[in-house]
C-alpha positions in Angstrom: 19.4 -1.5 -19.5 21.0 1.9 -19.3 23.3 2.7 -21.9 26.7 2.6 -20.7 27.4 5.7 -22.4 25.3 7.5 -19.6 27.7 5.9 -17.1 29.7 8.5 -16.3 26.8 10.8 -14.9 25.2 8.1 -12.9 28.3 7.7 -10.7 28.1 9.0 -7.3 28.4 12.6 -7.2 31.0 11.6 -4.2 33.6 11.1 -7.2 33.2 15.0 -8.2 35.7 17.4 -7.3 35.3 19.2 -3.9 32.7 17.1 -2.6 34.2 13.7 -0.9 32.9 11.6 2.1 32.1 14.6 4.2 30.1 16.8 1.6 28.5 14.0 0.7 25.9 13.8 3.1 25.2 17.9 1.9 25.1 16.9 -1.0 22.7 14.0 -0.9 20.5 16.6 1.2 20.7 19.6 -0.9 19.5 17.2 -3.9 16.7 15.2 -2.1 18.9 12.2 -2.9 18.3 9.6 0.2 19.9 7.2 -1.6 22.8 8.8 -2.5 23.1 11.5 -5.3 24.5 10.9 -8.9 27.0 13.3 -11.0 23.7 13.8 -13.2 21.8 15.4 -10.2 24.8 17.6 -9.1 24.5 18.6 -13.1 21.0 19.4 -13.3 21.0 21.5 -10.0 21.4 24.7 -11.8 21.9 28.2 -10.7 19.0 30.1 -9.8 21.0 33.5 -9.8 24.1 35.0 -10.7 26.9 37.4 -9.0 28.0 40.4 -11.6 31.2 40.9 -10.5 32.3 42.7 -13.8 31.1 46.2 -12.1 34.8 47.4 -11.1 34.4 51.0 -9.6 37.0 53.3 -7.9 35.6 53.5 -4.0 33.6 57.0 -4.7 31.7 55.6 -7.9 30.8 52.6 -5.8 27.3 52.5 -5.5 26.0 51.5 -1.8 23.8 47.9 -1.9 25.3 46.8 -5.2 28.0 43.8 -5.5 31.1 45.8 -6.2 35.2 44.5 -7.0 37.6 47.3 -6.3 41.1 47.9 -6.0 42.6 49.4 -2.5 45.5 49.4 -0.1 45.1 48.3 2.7 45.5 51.8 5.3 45.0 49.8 9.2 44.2 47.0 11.1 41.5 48.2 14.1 41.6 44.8 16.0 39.0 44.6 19.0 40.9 45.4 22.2 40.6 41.8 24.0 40.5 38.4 22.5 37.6 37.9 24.0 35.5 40.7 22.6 32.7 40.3 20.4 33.7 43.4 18.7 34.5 43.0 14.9 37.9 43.4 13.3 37.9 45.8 11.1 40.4 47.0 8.0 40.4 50.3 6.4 41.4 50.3 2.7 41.8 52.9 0.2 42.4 54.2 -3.5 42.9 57.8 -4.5 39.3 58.8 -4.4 37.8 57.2 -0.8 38.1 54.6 1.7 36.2 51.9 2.4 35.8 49.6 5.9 36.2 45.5 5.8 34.4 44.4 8.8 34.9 41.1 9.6 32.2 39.5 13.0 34.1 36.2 14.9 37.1 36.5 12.3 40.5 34.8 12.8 42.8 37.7 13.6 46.0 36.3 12.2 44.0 35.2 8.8 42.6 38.5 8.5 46.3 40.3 8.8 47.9 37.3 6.6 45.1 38.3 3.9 45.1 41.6 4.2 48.9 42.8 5.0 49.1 46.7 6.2 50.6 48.2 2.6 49.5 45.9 0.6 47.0 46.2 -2.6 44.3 43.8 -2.9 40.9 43.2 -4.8 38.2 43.1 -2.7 34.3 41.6 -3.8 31.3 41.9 -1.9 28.4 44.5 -1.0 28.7 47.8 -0.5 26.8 49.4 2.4 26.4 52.6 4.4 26.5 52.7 7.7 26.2 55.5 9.9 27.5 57.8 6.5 30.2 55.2 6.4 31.1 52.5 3.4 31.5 49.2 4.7 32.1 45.9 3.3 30.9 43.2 6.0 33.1 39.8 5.2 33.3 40.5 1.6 33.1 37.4 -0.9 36.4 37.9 -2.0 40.3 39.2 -1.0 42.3 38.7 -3.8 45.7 39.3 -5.0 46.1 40.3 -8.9 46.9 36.8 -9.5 44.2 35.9 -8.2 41.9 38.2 -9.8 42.6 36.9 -13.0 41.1 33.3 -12.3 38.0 35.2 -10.7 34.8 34.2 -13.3 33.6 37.7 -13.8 30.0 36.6 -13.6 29.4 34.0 -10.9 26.6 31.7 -10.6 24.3 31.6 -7.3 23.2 28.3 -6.0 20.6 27.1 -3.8 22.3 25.3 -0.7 21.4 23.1 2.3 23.2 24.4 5.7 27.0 23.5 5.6 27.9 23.8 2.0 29.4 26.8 0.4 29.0 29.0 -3.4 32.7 27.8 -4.2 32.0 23.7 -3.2 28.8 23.5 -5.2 30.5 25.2 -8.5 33.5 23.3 -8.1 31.3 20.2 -8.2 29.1 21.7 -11.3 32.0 22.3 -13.0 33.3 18.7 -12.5 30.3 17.4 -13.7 30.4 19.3 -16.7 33.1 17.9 -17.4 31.8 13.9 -17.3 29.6 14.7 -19.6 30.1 12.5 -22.5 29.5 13.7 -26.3 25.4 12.8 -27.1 24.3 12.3 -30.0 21.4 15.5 -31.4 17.9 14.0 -30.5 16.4 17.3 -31.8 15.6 17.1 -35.7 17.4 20.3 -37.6 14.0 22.5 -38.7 12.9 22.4 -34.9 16.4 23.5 -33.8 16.5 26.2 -36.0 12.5 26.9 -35.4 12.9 27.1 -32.0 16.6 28.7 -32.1 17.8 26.1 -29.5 21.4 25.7 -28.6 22.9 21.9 -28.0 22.1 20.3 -24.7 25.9 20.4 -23.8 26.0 23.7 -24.6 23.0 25.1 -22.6 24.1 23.3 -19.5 27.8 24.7 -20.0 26.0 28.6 -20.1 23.9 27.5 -16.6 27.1 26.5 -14.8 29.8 28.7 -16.4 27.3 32.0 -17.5 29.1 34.8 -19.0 26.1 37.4 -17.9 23.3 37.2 -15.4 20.5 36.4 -18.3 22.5 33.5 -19.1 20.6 31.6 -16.5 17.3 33.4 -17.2 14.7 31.1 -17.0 13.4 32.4 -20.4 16.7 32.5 -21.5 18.0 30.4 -24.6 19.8 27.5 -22.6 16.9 27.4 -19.7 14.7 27.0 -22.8 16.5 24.2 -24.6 16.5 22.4 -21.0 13.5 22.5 -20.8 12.2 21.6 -24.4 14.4 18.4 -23.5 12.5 17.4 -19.7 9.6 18.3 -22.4 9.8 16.1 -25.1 11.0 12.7 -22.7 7.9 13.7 -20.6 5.4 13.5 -23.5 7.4 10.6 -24.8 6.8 8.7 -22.1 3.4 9.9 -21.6 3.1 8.1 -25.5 4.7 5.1 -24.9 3.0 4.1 -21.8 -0.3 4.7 -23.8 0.9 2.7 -26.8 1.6 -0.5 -24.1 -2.0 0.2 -22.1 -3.6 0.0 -25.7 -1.5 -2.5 -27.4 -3.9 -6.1 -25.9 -6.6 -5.3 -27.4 -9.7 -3.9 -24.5 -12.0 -5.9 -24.0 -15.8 -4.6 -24.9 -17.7 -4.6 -21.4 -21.4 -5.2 -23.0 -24.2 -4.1 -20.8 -27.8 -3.0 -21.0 -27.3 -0.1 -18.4 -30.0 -1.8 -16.2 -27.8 -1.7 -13.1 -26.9 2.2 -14.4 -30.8 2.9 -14.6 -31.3 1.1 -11.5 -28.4 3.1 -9.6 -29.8 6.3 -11.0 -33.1 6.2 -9.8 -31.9 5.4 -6.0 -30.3 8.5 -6.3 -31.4 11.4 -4.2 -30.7 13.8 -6.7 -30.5 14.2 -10.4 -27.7 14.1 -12.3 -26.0 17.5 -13.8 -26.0 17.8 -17.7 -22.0 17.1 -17.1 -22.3 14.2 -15.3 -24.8 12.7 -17.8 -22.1 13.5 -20.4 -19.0 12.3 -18.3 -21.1 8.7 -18.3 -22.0 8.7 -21.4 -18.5 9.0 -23.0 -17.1 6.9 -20.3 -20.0 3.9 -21.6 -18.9 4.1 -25.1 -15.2 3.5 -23.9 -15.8 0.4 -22.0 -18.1 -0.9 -24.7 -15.6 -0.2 -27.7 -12.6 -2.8 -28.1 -9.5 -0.6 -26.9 -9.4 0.0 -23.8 -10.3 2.9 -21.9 -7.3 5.8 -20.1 -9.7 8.5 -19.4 -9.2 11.3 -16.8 -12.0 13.0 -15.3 -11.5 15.9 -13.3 -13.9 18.1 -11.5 -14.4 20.8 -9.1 -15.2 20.6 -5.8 -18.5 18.8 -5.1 -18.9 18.1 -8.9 -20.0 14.6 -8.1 -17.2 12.1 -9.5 -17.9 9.8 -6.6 -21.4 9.4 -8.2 -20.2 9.1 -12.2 -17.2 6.4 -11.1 -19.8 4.1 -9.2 -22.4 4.1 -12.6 -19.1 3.3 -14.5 -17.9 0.6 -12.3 -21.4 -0.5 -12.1 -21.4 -1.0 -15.9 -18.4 -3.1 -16.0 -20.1 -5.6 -13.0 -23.1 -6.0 -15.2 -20.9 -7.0 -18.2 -19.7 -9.6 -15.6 -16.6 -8.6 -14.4 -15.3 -6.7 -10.9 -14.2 -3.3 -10.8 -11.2 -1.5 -7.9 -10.9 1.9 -6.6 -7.9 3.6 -5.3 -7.8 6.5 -2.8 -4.7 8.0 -1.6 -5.6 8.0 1.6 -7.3 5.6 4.1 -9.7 8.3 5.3 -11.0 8.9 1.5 -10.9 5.9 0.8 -12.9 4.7 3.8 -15.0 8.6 3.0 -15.5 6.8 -0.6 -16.9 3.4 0.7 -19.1 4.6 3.4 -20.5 7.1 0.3 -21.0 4.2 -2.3 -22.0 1.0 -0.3 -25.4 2.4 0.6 -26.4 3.0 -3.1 -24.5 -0.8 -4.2 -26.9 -2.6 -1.5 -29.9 -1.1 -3.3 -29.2 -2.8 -6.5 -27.1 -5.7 -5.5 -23.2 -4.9 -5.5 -21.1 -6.7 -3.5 -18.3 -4.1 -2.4 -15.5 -4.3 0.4 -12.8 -2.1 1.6 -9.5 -2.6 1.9 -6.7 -0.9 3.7 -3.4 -1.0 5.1 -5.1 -1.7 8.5 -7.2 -4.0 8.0 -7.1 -7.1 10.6 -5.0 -10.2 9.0 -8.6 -12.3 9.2 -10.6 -9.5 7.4 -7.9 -9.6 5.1 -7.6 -12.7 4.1 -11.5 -13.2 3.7 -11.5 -9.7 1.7 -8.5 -11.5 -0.6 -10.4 -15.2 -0.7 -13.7 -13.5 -1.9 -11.9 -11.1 -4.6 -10.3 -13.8 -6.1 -13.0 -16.6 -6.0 -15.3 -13.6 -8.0 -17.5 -13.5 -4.6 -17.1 -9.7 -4.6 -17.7 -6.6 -7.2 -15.8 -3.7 -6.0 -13.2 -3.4 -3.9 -12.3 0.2 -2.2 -9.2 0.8 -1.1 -5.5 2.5 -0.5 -3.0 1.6 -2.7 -2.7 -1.8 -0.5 -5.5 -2.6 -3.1 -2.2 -3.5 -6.2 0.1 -5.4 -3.8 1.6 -8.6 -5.3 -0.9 -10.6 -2.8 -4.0 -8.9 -4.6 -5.5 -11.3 -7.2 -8.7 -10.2 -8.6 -10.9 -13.2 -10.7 -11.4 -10.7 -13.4 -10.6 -7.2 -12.8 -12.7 -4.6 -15.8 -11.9 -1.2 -14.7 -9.7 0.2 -12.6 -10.4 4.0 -11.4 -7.9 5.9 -9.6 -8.6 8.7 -7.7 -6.4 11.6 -6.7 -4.5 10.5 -9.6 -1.6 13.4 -9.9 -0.4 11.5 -6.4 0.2 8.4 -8.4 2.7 8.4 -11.4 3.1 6.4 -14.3 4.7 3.4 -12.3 1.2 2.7 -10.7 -0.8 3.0 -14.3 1.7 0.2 -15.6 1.0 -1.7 -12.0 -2.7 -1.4 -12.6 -2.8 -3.1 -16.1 -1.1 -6.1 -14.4 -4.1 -6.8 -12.3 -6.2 -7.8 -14.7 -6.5 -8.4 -18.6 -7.2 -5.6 -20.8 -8.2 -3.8 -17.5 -9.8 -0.4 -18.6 -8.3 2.8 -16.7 -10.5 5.8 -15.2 -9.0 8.8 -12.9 -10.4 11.0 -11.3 -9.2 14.3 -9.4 -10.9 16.7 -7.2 -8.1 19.4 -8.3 -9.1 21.2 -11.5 -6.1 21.2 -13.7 -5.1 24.2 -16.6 -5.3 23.2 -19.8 -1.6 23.0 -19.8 -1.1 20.6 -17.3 -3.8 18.1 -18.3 -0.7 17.6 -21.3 2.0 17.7 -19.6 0.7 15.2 -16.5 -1.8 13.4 -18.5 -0.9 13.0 -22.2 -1.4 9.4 -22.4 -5.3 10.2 -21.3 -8.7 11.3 -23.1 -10.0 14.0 -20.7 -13.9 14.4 -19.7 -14.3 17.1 -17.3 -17.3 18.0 -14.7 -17.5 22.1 -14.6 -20.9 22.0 -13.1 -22.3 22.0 -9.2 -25.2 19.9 -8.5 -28.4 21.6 -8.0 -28.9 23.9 -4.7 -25.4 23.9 -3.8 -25.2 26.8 -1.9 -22.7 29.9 -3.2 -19.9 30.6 0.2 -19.6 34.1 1.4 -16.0 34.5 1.6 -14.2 37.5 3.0 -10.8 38.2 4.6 -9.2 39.8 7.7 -6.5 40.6 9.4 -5.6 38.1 11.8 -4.8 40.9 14.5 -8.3 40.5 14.8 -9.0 36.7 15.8 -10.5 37.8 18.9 -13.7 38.7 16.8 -13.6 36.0 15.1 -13.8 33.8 17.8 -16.5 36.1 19.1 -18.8 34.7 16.3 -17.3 31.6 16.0 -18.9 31.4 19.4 -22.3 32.8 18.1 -22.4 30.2 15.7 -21.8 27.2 17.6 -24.5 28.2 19.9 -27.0 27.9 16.9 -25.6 24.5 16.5 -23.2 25.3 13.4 -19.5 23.4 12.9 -16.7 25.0 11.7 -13.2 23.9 10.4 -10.2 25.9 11.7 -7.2 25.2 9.2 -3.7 26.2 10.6 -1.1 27.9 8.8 1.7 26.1 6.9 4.6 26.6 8.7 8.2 26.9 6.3 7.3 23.0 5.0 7.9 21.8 8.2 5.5 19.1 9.2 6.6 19.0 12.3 5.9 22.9 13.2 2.3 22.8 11.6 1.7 20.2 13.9 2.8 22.0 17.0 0.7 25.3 15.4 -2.2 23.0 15.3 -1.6 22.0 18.8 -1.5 25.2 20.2 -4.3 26.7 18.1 -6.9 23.5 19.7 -5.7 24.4 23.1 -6.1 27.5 22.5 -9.9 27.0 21.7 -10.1 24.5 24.3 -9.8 27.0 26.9 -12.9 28.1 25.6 -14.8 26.2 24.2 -13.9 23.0 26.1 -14.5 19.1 24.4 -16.3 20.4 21.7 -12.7 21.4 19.7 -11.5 18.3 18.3 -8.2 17.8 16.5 -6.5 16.2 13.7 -3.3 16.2 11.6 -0.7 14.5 9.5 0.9 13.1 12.2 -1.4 11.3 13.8 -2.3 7.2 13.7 -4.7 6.3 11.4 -7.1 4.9 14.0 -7.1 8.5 15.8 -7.2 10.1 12.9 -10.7 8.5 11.9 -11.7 8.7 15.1 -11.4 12.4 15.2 -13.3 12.6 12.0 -16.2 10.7 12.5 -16.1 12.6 16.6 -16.8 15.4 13.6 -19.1 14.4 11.8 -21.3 12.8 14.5 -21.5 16.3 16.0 -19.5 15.1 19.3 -17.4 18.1 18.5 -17.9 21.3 16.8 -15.0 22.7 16.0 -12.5 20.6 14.0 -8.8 22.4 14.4 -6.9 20.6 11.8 -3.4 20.8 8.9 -4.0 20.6 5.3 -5.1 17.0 6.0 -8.5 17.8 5.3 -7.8 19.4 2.0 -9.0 16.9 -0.4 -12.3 15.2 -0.3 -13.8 15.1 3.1 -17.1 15.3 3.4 -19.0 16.7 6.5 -22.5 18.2 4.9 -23.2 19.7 8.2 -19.9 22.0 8.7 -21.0 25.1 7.3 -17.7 28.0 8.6 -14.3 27.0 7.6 -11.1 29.7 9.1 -8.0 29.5 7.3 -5.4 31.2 9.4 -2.4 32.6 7.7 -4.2 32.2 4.8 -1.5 34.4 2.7 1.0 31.1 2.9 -1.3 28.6 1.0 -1.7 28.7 -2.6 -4.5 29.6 -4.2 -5.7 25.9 -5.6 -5.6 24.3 -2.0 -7.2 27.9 -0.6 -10.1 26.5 -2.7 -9.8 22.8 -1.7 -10.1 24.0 1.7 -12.8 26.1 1.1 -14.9 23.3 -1.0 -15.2 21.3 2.3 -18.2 23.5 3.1 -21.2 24.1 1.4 -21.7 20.9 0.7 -25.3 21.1 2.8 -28.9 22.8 2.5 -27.1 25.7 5.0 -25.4 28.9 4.0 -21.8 28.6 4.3 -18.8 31.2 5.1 -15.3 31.1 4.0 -12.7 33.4 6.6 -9.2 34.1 5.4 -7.4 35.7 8.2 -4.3 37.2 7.1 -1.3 38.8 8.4 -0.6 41.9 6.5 1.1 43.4 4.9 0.1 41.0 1.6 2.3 40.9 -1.1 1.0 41.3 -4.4 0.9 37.7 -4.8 -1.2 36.9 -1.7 -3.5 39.7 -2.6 -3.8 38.5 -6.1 -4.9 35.2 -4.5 -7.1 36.1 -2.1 -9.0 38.7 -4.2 -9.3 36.0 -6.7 -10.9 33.7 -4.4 -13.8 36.0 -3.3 -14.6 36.9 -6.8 -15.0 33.6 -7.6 -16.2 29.7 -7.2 -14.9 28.6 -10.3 -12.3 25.8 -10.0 -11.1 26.1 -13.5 -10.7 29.4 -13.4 -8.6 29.3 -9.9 -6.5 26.9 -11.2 -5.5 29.1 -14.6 -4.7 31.5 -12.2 -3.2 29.6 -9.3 -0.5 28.4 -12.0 -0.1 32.2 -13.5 0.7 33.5 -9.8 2.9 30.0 -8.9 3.9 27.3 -11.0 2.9 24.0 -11.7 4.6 22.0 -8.8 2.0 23.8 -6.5 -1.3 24.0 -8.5 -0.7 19.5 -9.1 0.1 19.7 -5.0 3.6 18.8 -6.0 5.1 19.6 -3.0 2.8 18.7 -0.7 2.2 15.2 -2.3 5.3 14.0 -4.5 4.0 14.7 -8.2 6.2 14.1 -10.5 7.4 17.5 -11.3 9.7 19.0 -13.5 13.4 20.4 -12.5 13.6 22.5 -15.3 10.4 23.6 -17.5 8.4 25.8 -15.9 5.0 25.7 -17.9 4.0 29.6 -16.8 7.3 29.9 -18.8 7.5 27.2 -20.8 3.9 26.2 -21.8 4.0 27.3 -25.6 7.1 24.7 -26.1 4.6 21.5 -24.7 2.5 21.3 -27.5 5.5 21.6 -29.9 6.9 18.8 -27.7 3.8 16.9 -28.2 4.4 17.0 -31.8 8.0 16.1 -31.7 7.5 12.9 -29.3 4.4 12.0 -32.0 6.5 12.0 -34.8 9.5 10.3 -33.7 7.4 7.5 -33.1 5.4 7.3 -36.0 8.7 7.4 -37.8 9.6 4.1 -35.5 7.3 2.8 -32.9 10.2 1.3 -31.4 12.6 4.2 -31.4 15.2 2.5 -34.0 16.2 5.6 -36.4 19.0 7.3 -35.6 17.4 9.9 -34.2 15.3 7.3 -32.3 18.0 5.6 -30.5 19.0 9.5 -29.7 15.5 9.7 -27.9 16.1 6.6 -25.9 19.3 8.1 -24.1 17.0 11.5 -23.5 14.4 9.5 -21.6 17.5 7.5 -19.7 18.8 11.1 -19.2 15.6 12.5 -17.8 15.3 8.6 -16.0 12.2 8.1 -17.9 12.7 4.6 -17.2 9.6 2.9 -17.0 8.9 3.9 -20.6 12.8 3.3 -21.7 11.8 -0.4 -20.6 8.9 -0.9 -22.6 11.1 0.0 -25.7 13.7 -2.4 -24.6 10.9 -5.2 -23.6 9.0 -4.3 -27.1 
């Protein structure tokens, strides 16, 4: 249970000041609350800039395209000539050493002369311009009488809004909030205070809402800082807890000979690289030791995970007891199966898919045969951990895409099963930094080599004003039987509009190069979203037009070009996914990034990056230098479970320090019940932590 001491921020931010039935919806919106958003949420939206109104000029010191308060009287009104005109109103106000012009587009007449009275002296706040040699104001911020003026913060802070909600409702509500927050006990021991020269959580969330200069709400400022140590610490905390549970039962030792491993092997039409061998090897000595096993494995693109998850699961089988794989997707998961069941016939493994689509027969018999011990392996979406799902003895679970999944579905997984050992596996290689923050509770093995005669890609860039020769060879190619992917651009996060540039783009290749332009997207059914694929991969059609749906983990050998248009609005780690899904065969491969110039220094930092390089590891240091971390993990594409406030390109030194903290808080108490402990519990309430909250309260 919560404490009740917290109750006060989870009450609905409908309660705060300013907001009310019809902001609410805004509200809800603006804070990517569905469900209705809280008085914490409104207090953890912070201010990404500020307004320095302390810069107080006379009118000829002003300087043009700064934010500038100033003292006039008000000279004329120069209303447009009809009601009906479309011309602005305008007022011209004065002090002793210039004038300046209000211009106000669609104004209410009689609100402008009520505000700004012929005669009168006001304050007026906004940003100077020139115009035609003239200083303009256009609908300044601010008209204010000296009364006024003196309730006006001097430095005002800038929020992000949704369409419909104002500066002034969103502070009003911030402010509000501030004030429910009840007094909380220090969860921060005094030497790391002092170390780290944080200020008190109340404290740094008073100098966000209410900053008295602009690097108050510096991201690298002291109160971002201290916000973020917080989010920190009840991450890694967590991240511990949720360990401690998976390892309290005691594993099980899965004890094998390796004869179905040695068997696998040598069906194999390749070798395996030195990092696979080692990725097995220290995945074996976990399933044969008595704790059980919460191991990540992460690997570049075409590193061969597929191949080091099925010798692992084929481990546990021979130690007599049934493995599960989980895919994000139906189409890797069904790319998974169709890649594995080939190799299990040869030796023997019974393996099934399962999916959200699957008839209710097939289901039933898939179900029947899991739980009677009739099967192995299943493959599947997460459909595979429904309540329904009853394995006879479930060994190892191995999760793939694992940064989609968050520490609700590892709890989930240990419910299947007893003791049931935990492998994931990602296809996105993660900095150094991240692999702590996302996956403290795991040991690490990591695949940074290609398989033998992997072809390198030739990738180069060009301007997208010329496409025309790019569909010139595009043409050329096809003709000597080669297929090619044709990503479309992202458009503004909108699902719906990369759809409809995906659209166009296929009709646009339609026209000429007829049924061989296939299509596929987001948006689509499963059943025709397969169906496209496999029209791919059968060679039916040659060019696949398609969104970022193809990003991770499918698998066409023979598609050798892949064109990324607009490639300047896709990060740099997915610019590699999508690059990964060629070269995958015995033919050279091409990369195209058409872009639309001119870069930025960002997108030119990216896309130079990506053609002096292969290296995933690498990409991904970078990609998080140049972005952040929600975009490297796919956060916003995919629903990881980001931060709101640390920012670990900003942030990173303070995780390991974190690390430490959340470590020895709980080797003072395992339970959390020092002072300080009990402190912790309402930070990982705070920070809704709650999964791992629970298994304090559960023991």
């Amino acid at each position: 249970m919560r404490p009740s001491l917290l109750d006060p921020l989870f009450a609905p931010a409908a309660t705060l000041p300013g907001i009310g039935p019809k902001n609410a919806k805004l509200f809800d919106r603006m804070l990517d609350r569905p469900q209705g958003a809280r008085v914490v949420d409104v207090l953890f939206h912070l201010p990404y800039a500020t307004l320095d109104r302390r810069s107080r000029p006379k009118i000829r010191d002003a300087v043009p395209g700064t934010v500038v308060t100033i003292q006039a009287r008000v000279v004329e009104h120069r209303a447009p000539q009809t009601l009906r005109s479309r011309a602005p109103f305008k007022v011209l106000v004065e002090d002793d050493t210039g004038d300046v012009e209000l211009v106000f587009f669609l104004a209410n007449p009689e609100w402008v002369r009520a505000r700004l009275p012929v005669g009168a002296t006001r304050w007026i706040s906004g940003k100077l311009e020139l115009y035609d040699g003239v200083r303009q104001i256009v609908h300044p911020d601010r008209v204010m009488d000296a009364e006024e003026l003196a309730r006006l913060p001097a430095v005002e802070p800038v929020y992000a809004l949704t369409e419909g909600l104002y500066q002034r409702t969103v502070a009003r509500a911030a402010d509000g909030a501030l004030k429910r927050l009840p007094s909380l006990p220090e969860w921060i021991p005094e030497e790391a205070l002092e170390s780290l020269k944080l200020q008190g959580f109340a404290e740094a969330l008073a100098a966000m809402h209410r900053p008295g200069a602009p690097e108050d709400v510096d991201p690298a400022g002291s109160a971002m800082t201290r916000l973020a140590y917080d989010e920190l610490l009840s991450n890694q905390l967590a991240l511990l807890l949720v360990r401690a549970r998976m390892r309290k039962a005691l594993g099980r030792a899965h004890v094998a000979e390796g004869t179905l491993g040695r068997r696998l092997e040598a069906a194999l039409p390749f070798s395996l690289t030195g990092a696979q061998r080692q990725a097995v090897e220290e995945i074996r000595a976990d399933l044969r030791a008595e704790k059980r096993m919460i191991r990540l494995l992460q690997g570049d693109v075409g590193s061969g995970k597929t191949v080091v998850a099925l010798l692992a699961m084929a481990e546990v089988v021979e130690a007599g007891r049934q493995a599960a794989m989980m895919a994000p997707t139906e189409v890797l998961a069904r790319q998974h199966f169709d890649r594995m069941a080939p190799l299990a016939d040869t030796v023997g493994l019974r393996m099934a898919l399962m999916t959200g689509r699957d008839k209710a027969s097939k289901r039933r018999e898939t179900l029947a045969a899991l739980a009677a011990g009739k099967l192995d392996i299943a493959v599947g979406t997460h459909a595979l951990f429904q309540e329904n799902v009853v394995f006879a003895d479930l060994g190892l679970a191995v999760v793939d895409e694992q940064h989609r999944f968050g520490v609700r579905q590892r709890l989930a997984l240990a419910d299947k099963g007893k003791a049931v050992d935990l492998l994931v596996m990602t296809a996105t290689p993660i900095p150094r930094s991240l692999v702590l923050a996302y996956f403290g509770d795991m040991d690490v093995s990591a695949l940074r080599e290609k398989p033998p005669g992997r072809q390198p890609i030739d990738t180069r860039a060009m301007p997208i004003e010329r496409i025309d020769e790019v569909v010139a060879g595009l043409s050329r190619a096809l003709g000597q039987s080669a297929r090619a992917y044709w990503i479309c651009p992202l458009v503004e996060e909108s699902e719906t509009l990369d759809v409809a540039a995906a659209e166009d783009r296929a009709e646009a290749l339609r026209s000429i190069f007829g049924g061989a332009v296939g299509l596929v997207h987001g948006r689509m059914a499963g059943p025709d979203k397969d169906a496209a694929m496999e029209r791919f991969e059968r060679g039916e059609t040659k060019v696949l037009v398609a969104t970022t749906v193809v990003e991770v983990g499918v698998d066409v050998s023979e598609a050798t070009i892949m064109i990324v248009e607009h490639a300047e609005r896709f990060g740099l780690a997915q610019l590699h996914q999508l690059r990964g899904r060629v070269g995958r065969g015995a033919g050279r491969s091409s990369c195209l990034l058409l872009y639309k110039g001119p870069l930025g220094e960002t997108a030119k930092a990216r896309i130079e990056t990506l053609r002096a390089t292969e290296d995933g590891f690498r990409i991904a240091e970078e990609d998080l230098r140049l972005r952040g971390e929600g975009d490297v993990l796919g956060a916003r594409q995919a629903g990881a479970p980001g931060f709101r406030f640390a920012r670990l390109d900003v942030h990173g030194a303070l995780l390991a320090r974190a690390r430490r903290g959340a470590e020895a808080a709980l080797a003072l108490s395992d339970r959390l019940a020092t002072d300080e402990g009990r402190a912790l519990r309402l930070l990982l309430y705070l920070f809704e932590r709650d999964e791992a909250a629970k298994l304090l309260e559960a023991g």
